[in-house]
C-alpha positions in Angstrom: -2.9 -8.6 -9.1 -1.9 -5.7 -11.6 1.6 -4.8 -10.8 3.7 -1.9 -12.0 7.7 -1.5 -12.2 9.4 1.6 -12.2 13.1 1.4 -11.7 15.7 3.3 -14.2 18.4 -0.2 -13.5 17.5 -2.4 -16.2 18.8 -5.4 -14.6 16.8 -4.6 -11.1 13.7 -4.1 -13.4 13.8 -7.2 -15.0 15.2 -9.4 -11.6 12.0 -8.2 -10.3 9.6 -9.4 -12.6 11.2 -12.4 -13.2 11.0 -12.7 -9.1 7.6 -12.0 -8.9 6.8 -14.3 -11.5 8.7 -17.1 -9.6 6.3 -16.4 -6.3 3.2 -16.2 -8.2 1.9 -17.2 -11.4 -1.1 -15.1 -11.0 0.8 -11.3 -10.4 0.5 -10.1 -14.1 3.5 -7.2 -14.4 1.2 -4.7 -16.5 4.1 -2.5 -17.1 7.9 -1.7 -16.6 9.3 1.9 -17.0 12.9 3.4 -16.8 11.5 6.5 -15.5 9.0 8.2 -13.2 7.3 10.0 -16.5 6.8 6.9 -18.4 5.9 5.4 -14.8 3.2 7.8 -15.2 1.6 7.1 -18.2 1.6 3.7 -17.5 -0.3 4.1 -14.2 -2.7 6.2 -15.8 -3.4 3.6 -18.7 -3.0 0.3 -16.7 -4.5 1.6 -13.3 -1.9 -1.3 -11.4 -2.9 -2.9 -8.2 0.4 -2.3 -6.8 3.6 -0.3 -7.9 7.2 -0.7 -7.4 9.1 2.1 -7.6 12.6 3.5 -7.3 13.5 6.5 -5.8 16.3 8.3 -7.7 15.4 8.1 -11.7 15.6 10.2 -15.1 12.8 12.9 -15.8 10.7 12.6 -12.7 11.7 10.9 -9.3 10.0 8.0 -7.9 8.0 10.3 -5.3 6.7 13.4 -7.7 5.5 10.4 -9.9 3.4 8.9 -6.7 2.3 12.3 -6.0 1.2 12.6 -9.9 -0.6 9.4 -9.7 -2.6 10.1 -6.2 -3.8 13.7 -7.7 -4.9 11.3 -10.5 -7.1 10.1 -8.0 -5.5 6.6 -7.9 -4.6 4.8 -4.8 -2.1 1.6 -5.5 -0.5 -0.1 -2.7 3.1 1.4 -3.1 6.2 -0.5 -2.5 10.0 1.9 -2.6 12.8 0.1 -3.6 15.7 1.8 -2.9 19.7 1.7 -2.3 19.0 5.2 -0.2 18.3 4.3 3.5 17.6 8.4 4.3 14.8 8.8 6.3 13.8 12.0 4.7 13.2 9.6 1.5 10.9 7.5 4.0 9.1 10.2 5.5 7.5 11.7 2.3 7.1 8.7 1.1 4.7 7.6 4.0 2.8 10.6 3.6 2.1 9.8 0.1 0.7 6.4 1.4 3.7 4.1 0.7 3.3 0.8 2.5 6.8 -0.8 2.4 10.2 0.1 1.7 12.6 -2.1 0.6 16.7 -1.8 0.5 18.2 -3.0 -2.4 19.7 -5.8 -3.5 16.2 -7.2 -2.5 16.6 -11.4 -1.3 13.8 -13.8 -3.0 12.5 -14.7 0.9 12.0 -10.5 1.6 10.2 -10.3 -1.5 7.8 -13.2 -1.4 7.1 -12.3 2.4 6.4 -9.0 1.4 4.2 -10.0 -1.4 2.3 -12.5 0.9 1.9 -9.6 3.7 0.3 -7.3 0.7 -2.3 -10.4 -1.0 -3.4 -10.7 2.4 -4.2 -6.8 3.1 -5.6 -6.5 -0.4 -8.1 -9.2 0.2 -9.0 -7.7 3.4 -9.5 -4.6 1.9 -11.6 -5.8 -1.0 -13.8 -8.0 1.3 -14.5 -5.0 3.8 -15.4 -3.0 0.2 -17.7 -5.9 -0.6 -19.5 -5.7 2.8 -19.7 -1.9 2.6 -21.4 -2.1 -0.8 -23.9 -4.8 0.3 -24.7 -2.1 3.3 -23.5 -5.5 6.0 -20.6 -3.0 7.5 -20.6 0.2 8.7 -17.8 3.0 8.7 
């Protein structure tokens, strides 16, 4: 799994790909940015299978850079991390698609639960894409 970080604290940024390495050998962090523009750019070159993002950063906030990627045309499963517990935070970010949102400081048991919850849903989703290719399953 391709994964993106984009988080403007340098020691949450690295903490979580050192964490994610930890729980899997096989995620492959494809990028880490300090900011939603450079966030960006990565997404568009790297096309991640899931991204990481904070909220609150230089340049471009987590959100417009989610909304940047999506008009892209790319659809990443989207994690928030965040110290900001604000629901209006939340709500835009579920209508931008985002599928979890963590509160920071983020433990090592959250994190690998989450991470399982997602492998499974991404398999799910690429075995249902299979099927629909082959013509087996209908809409």
């Amino acid at each position: 799994m391709k994964i993106l970080i984009v988080e403007d604290e340098i020691n949450a940024r690295e903490g979580l790909g050192n964490l994610l390495g930890k729980i899997n050998k096989n995620y492959m962090v494809c990028g880490k940015a300090s900011d939603g523009e450079q966030g960006f750019l990565l997404a568009k070159e790297h096309k991640p299978d899931l991204i990481f993002t904070d909220i609150e950063m230089p340049k471009i906030n987590g959100l417009d850079m989610l909304q940047k990627i999506k008009d892209c045309g790319q659809d990443p499963y989207i994690i928030i991390l965040s110290g900001y517990s604000d629901f209006k935070y939340a709500q835009k970010g579920i209508k931008l698609g985002v599928k979890e949102y963590l509160l920071k400081p983020i433990t090592y048991t959250a994190l690998k639960n989450t991470m399982d919850d997602i492998e499974k849903k991404l398999n799910l989703s690429k075995e249902k894409d299979a099927l629909l290719e082959e013509g087996i399953l209908k809409e």
